[in-house]
C-alpha positions as a Markdown table, in Angstrom:
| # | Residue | x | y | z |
|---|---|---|---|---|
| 1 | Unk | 37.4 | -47.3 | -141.5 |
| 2 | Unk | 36.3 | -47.8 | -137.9 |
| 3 | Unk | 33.3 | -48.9 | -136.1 |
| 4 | Unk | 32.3 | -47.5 | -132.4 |
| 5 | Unk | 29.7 | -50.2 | -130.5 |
| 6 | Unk | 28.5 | -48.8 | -127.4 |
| 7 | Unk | 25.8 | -50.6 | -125.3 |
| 8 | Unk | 23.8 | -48.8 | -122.7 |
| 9 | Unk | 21.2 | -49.7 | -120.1 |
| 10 | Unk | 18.4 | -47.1 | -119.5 |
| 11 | Unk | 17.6 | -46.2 | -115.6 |
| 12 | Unk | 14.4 | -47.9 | -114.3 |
| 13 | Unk | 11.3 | -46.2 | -116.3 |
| 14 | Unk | 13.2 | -44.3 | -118.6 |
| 15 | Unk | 12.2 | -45.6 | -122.3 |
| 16 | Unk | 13.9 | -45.9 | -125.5 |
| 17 | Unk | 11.9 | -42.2 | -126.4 |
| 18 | Unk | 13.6 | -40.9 | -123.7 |
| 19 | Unk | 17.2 | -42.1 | -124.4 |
| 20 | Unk | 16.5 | -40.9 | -127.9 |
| 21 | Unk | 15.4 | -37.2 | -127.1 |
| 22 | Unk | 19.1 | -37.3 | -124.3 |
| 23 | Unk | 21.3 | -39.5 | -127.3 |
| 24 | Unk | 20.4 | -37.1 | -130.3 |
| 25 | Unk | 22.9 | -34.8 | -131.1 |
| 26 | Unk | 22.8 | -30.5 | -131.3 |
| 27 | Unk | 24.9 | -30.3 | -134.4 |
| 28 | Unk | 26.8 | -32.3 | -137.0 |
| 29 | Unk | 29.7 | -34.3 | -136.3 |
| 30 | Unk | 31.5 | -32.7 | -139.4 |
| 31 | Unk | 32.6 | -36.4 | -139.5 |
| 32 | Unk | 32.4 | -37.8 | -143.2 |
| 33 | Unk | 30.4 | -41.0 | -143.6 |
| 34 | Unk | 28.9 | -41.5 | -140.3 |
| 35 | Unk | 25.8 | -43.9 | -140.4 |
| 36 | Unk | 24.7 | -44.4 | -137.0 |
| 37 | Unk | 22.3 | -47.7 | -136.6 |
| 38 | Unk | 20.5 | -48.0 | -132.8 |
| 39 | Unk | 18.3 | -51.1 | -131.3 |
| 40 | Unk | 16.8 | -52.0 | -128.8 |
| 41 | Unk | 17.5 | -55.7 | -127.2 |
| 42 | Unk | 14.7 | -58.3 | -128.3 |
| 43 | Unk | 14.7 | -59.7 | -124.7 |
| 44 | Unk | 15.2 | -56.9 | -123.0 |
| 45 | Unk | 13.9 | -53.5 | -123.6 |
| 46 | Unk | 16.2 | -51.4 | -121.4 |
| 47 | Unk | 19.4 | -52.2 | -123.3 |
| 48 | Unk | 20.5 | -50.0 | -125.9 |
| 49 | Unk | 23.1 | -50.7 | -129.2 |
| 50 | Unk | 24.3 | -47.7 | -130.5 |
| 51 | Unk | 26.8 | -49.1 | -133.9 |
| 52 | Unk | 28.3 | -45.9 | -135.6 |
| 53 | Unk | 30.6 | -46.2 | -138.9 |
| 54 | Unk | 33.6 | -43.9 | -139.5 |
| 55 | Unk | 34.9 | -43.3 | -142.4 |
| 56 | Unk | 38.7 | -41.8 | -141.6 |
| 57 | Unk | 41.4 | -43.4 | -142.8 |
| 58 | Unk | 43.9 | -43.8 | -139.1 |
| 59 | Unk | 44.2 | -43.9 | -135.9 |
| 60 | Unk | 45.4 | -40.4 | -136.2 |
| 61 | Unk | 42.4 | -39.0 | -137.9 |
| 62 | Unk | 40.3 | -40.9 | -135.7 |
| 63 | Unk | 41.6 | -39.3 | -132.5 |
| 64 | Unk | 41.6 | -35.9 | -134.3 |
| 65 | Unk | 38.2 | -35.9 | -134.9 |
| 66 | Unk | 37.2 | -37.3 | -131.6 |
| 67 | Unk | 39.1 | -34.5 | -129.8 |
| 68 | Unk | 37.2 | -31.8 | -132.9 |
| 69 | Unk | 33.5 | -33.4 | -131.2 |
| 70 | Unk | 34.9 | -33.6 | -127.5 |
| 71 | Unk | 32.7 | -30.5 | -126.3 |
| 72 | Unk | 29.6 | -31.7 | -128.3 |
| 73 | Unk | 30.1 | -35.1 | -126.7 |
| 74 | Unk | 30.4 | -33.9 | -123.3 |
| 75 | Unk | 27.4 | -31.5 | -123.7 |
| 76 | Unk | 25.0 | -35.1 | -124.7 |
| 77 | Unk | 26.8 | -37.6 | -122.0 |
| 78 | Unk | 25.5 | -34.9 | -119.6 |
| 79 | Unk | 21.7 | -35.5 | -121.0 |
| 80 | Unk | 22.3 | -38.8 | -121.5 |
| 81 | Unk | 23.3 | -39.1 | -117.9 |
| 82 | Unk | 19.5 | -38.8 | -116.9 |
| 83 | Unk | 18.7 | -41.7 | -118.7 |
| 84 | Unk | 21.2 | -43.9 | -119.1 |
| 85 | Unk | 22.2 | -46.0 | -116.1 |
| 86 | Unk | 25.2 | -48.0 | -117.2 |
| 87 | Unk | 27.2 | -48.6 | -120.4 |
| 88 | Unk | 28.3 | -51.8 | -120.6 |
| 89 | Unk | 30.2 | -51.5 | -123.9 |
| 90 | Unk | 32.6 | -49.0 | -125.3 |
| 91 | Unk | 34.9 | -49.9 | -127.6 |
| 92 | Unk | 36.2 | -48.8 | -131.3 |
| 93 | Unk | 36.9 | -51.1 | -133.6 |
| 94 | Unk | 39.3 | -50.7 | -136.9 |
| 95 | Unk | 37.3 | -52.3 | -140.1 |
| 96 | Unk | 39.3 | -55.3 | -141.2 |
| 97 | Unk | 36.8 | -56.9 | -143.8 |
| 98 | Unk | 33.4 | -56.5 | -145.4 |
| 99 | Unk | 32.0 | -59.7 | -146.5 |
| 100 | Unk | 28.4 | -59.5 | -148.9 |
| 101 | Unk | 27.0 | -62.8 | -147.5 |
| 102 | Unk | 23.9 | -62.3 | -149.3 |
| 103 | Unk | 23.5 | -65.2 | -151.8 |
| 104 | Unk | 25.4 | -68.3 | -152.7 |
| 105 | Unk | 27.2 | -66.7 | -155.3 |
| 106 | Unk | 28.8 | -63.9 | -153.6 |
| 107 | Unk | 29.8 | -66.1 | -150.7 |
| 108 | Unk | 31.7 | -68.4 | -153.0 |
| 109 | Unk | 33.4 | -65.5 | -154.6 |
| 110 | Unk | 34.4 | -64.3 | -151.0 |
| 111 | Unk | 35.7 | -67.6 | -150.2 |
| 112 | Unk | 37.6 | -67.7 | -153.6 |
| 113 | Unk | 39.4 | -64.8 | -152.3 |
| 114 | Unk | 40.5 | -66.2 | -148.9 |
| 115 | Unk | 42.0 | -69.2 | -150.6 |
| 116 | Unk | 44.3 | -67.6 | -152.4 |
């Protein structure tokens, strides 16, 4: 599993409406699993976290189904070009862990497992 982080700042005047009318996409990915998850900054409106979640299981897959969703991308980079003035991270990052830190319990039972 992988997860893509991409942070963009919108031109002067351009809103978070507007980035979402140029981000949203024509068609499916055909991608299995992707949950996409955007916000806005809380000190600063103009910055934009786009988090996706993909569920393939290699490199290989992963850079098969970004060259399957190439065209697609290009086609919204284009619109978001309008609005978006820089992006100031890009990466892609390979899932290594999933920790549920979410009551005492579960943490202890997650740091059971790292003791052993």
């Amino acid at each position: 599993m992988f997860v893509a982080v991409l942070v963009r700042r919108l031109k002067p005047g351009m809103t978070y409406e507007d980035f979402l009318r140029a981000w949203y996409p024509d068609k499916g990915s055909g991608l299995a699993g992707p949950e996409t998850i955007l916000g806005r900054n809380l000190t600063d409106e103009s910055e934009i976290l786009a988090l996706t979640q993909l569920d393939l299981p290699d490199v290989s897959a992963l850079q098969d189904a970004l060259q399957r969703i190439g065209e697609q991308e290009a086609v919204r980079q284009i619109r978001m070009s309008e609005v978006v003035e820089s992006t100031t991270v890009r990466s892609v990052y390979e899932v290594t862990d999933e920790f549920d830190l979410s009551t005492d319990e579960a943490v202890a039972a997650g740091r059971a497992r790292l003791l052993l």
